[in-house]
C-alpha positions in Angstrom: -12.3 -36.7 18.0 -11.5 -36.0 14.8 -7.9 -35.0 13.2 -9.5 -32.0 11.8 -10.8 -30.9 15.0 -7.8 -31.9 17.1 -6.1 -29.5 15.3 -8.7 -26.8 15.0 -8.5 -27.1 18.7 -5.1 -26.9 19.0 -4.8 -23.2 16.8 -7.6 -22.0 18.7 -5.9 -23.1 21.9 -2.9 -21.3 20.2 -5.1 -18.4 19.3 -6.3 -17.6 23.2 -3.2 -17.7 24.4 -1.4 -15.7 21.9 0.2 -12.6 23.4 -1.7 -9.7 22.0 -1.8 -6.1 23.5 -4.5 -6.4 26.4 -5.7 -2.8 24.6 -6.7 -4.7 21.7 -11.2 -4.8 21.5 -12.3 -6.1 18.4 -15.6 -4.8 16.9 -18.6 -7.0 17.5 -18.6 -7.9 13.4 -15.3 -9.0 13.6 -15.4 -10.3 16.7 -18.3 -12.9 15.1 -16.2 -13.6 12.5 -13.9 -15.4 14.7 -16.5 -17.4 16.9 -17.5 -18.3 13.3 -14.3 -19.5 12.2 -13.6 -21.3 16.0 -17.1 -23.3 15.2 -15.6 -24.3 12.2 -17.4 -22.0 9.2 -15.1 -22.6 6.3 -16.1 -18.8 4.5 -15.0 -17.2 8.2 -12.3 -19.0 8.5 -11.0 -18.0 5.0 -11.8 -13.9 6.5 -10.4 -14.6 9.5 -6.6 -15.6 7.8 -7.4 -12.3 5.7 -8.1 -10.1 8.7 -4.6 -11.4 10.3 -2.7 -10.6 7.2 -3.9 -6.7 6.9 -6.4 -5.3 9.8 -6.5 -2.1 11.6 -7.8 -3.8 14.4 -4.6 -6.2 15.6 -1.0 -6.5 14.7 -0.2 -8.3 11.4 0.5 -12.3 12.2 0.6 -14.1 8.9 1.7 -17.1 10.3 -1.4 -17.6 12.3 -3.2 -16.1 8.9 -1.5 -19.2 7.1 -2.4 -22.0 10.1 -6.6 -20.7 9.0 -6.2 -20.8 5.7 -4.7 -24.3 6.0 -7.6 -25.4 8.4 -10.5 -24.5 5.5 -8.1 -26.1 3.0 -8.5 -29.7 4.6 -11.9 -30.0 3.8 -11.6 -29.2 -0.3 -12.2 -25.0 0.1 -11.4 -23.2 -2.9 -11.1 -20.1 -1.6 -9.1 -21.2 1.2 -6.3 -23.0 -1.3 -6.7 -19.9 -3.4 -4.9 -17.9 -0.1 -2.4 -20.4 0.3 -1.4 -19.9 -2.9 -1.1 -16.1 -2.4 0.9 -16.9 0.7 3.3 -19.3 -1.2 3.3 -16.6 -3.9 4.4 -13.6 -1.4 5.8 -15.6 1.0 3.1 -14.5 3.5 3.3 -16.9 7.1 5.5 -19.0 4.9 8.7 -19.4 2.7 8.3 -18.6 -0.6 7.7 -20.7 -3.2 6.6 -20.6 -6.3 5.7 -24.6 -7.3 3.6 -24.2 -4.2 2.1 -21.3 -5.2 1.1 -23.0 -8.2 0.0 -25.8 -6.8 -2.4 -24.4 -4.5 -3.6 -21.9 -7.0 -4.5 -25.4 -9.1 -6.3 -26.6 -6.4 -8.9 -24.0 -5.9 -9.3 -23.7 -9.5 -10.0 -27.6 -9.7 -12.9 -26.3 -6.6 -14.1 -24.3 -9.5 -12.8 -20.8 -7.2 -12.5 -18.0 -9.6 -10.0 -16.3 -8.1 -7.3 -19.4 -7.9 -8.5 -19.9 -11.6 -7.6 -16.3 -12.5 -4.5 -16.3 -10.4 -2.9 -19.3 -11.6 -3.5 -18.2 -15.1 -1.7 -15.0 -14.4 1.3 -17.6 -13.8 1.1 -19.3 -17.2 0.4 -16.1 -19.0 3.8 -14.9 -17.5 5.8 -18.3 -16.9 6.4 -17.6 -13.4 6.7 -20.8 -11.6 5.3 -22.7 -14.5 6.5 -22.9 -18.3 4.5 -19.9 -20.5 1.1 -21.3 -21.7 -0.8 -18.6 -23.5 -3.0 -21.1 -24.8 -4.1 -22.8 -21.3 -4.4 -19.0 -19.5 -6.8 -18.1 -21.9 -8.8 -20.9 -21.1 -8.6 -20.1 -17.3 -9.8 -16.5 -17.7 -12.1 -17.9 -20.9 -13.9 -19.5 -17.5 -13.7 -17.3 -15.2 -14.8 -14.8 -17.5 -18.1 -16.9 -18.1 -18.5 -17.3 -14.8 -18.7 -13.3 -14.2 -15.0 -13.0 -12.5 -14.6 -9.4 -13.8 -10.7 -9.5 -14.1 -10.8 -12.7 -15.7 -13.0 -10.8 -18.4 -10.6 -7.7 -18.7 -7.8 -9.5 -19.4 -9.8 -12.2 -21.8 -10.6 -8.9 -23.7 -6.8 -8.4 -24.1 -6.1 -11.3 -25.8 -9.0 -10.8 -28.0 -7.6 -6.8 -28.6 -3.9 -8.4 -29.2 -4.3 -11.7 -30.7 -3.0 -13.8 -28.3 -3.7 -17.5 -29.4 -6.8 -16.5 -30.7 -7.8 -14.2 -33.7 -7.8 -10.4 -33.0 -11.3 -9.0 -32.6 -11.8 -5.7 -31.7 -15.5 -5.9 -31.1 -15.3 -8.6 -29.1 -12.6 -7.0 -27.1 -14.7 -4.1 -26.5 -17.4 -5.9 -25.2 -15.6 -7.8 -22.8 -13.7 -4.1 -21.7 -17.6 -3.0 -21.2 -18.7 -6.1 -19.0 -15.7 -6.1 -16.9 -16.1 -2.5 -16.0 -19.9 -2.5 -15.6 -18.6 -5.6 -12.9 -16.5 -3.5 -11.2 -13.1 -4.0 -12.4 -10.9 -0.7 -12.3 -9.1 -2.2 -15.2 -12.0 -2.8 -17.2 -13.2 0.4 -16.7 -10.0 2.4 -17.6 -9.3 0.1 -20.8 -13.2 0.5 -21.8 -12.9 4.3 -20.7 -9.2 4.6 -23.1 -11.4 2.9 -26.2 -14.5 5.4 -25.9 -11.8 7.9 -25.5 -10.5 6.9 -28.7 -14.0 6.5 -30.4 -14.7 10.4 -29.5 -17.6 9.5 -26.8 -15.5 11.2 -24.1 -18.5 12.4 -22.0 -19.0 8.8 -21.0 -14.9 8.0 -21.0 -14.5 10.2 -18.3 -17.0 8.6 -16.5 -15.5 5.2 -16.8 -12.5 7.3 -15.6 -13.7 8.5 -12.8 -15.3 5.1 -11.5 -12.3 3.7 -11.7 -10.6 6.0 -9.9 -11.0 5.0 -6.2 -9.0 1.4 -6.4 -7.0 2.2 -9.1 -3.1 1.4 -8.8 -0.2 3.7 -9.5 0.1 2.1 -13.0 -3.7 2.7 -14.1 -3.0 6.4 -12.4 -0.2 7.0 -14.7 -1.7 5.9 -17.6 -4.9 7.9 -16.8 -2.3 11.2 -15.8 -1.3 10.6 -19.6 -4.8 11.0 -21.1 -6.9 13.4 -19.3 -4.9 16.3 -20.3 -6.1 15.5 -23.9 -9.6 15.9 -23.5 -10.9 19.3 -23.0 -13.7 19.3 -20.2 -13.9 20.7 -16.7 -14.5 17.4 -15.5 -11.0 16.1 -17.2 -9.1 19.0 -15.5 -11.1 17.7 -12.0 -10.2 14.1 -12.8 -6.7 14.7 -13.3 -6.1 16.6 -10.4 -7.2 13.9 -8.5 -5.1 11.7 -10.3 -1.7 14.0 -9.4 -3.1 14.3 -5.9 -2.8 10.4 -5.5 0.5 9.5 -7.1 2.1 11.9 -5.1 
C-alpha cells in the first residue's frame, strides 16, 4: 500500500466515523462528490475541502476541509495548493500564516493554476507576506490574463489605466475592462460600466451595471450607489434601488 493511500484511508476512516448529526442527508450530487473524492479524483477532492468550509448541507469543519486539500496536494494539484494557500491566508483548518500562504499560492502557480497565480500576485501587489513587487504581479496577472482568468485581466487593465510599471494606456485599459467583464468578472464589468459612463454611452453602462450586480461586494455597491444617481433613466433609478436594498 501506498503512503498516499494509507493516508487517504486513514481521513476517510476519520471521515465515517466523524460525529455528524444523524439528520444530516446529503443530496445525491454531493453525495457523488464524496465517493469521488474517497476513490481518489483529485478535482472532487479539491470540491469536497470547499463544501466543508461553506455548505448548507453539514456543519462547517475546516479542519477536515484542510486534511482534502492536503491529500490532492501530494500529487502536484494546482488547484488544491491554491486552497491551502487560502487556508494559510485566513487561517482556515489551520494557523495563520502568511509565508505559508505564499508558498502554497507559488505552488499552484508553478502548476500553471490561475487562481494561485492571481492570488499570490495580489500578495506582491500589496507586500503582504512578501516584499511589494509591482513589477513581478504584473506578470502573474499579465498570465493569467492571457490565459482568460477574468480577474487577472481586470486588474492588468488597472495597471495599464494607472501606470503601474508599465506606460499608461487608456485604450488598452479599456479593452482589458471590456474582456474581463464580457468573462464574467463583477469588477470588470463595473470599471468597464464607470468608463462608458464617462464616455456618455450610458444605455449600455447601465447594463454592465446591472450584470454586475448579483456578486458584487459592499465596495463595488457603494461605488455603484455613488453613480447611478447621475444618470437620468428609469432603469438607473431601478438599479440603484436595488443597490440600497443590498447594503442595507
Amino acid at each position: 500500500m501506498s503512503r498516499h493511500t494509507s493516508f487517504l484511508g486513514r481521513v476517510i476512516g476519520r471521515k465515517k466515523r466523524s460525529k455528524r448529526p444523524a439528520a444530516v442527508s446529503l443530496p445525491d450530487h454531493v453525495q457523488a462528490i464524496f465517493q469521488k473524492a474517497a476513490n481518489g479524483h483529485l478535482l472532487e477532492q479539491v470540491l469536497w475541502g470547499k463544501i466543508l468550509l461553506n455548505s448548507v448541507f453539514m456543519p462547517p469543519d475546516p479542519a477536515q476541509a484542510f486534511t482534502w486539500f492536503s491529500i490532492a496536494a501530494q500529487t502536484g494539484y494546482g488547484p488544491a495548493y491554491n486552497m491551502l494557500g487560502r487556508c494559510y491566508y485566513f487561517g482556515w483548518g489551520v494557523d495563520k500564516n502568511l509565508p505559508q500562504a505564499v508558498h502554497h499560492y507559488a505552488k499552484a502557480a508553478e502548476a500553471d493554476d490561475d487562481w494561485g497565480r492571481y492570488n499570490l500576485a495580489i500578495l506582491y501587489m500589496r507586500g503582504i507576506g512578501v516584499e511589494r513587487d509591482l513589477p513581478r504581479a504584473f506578470q502573474f496577472f499579465q498570465m493569467g490574463a492571457h490565459n482568460g482568468h477574468a480577474k487577472s485581466m481586470n486588474i492588468m487593465a488597472r495597471f495599464y489605466e494607472e501606470g503601474w510599471v508599465v506606460e499608461k494606456q487608456s485604450a488598452t485599459a479599456i479593452d482589458w475592462y471590456r474582456r474581463s467583464a464580457e468573462s464574467g468578472d463583477y469588477r470588470g464589468c463595473h470599471n468597464y460600466a464607470t468608463i462608458l459612463a464617462e464616455q456618455g454611452h450610458l444605455l449600455a453602462a447601465l447594463d454592465w451595471w446591472e450584470r454586475a450586480l448579483p456578486e458584487a461586494t459592499p465596495d463595488i455597491l457603494m461605488a455603484m450607489s455613488q453613480a447611478l444617481p447621475t444618470i437620468e433613466h428609469p432603469k438607473a433609478g431601478n438599479l440603484l434601488l436595488t443597490v440600497r436594498e443590498r447594503l442595507q
